[in-house]
N, C-alpha and C positions, 0 to 999 in steps of 0.2 A: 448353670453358669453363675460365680458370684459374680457382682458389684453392678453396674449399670450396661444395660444392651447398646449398644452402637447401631445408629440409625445409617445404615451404607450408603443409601441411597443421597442423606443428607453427605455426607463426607464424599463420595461421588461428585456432587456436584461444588464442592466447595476444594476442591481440585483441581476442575476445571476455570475457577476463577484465578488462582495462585499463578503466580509467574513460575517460569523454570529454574534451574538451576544457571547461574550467570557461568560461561566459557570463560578459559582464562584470555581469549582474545578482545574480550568486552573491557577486560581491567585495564585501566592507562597506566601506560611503563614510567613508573616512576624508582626514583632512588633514594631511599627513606630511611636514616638512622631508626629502628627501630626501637634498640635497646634504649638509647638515649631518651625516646619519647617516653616507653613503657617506664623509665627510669624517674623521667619527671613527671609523668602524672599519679607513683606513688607517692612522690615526695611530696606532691597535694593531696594527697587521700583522693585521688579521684582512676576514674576508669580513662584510657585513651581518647574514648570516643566522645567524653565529657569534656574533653579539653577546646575551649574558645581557636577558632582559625588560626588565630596570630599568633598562637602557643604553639600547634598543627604545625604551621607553616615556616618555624626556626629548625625542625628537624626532616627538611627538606632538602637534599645532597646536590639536587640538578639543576637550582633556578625554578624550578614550579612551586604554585601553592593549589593550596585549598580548591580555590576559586576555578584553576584552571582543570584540575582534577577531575569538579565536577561538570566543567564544560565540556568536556572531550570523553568522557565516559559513555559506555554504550549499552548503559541503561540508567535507569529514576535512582541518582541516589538521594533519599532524606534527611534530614538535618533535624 
């Protein structure tokens, strides 16, 4: 076997610490210009999820932001 052994027993239990994969019933129904965002955060050189709430929050179609997003969401999301 080349390159480095994998320790199983370690990855085993580092498994068991991971959360699952999130359902799409966890995700809050929202209605997101996506293009437009995707649109504006090249035109800052930056990635989507780099973009400040208040930036997030102009290409929101339903009255929701940011904030409420991650209030009502049905798992940890991080910032």
């Amino acid at each position: 076997m080349i390159g480095q052994k994998m320790n199983f027993k370690k990855y085993q239990e580092s498994l068991k610490n991971n959360p699952g994969p999130i359902s799409i019933s966890q995700i809050p129904k929202v209605k997101i210009d996506y293009k437009g965002l995707i649109a504006y955060a090249k035109a800052k050189n930056m990635r989507p999820g780099d973009l400040s709430d208040e930036e997030k929050n102009k290409f929101f179609l339903d009255g929701h932001n940011m904030e409420w997003v991650r209030a009502n969401a049905g798992y940890k999301i991080t910032v």
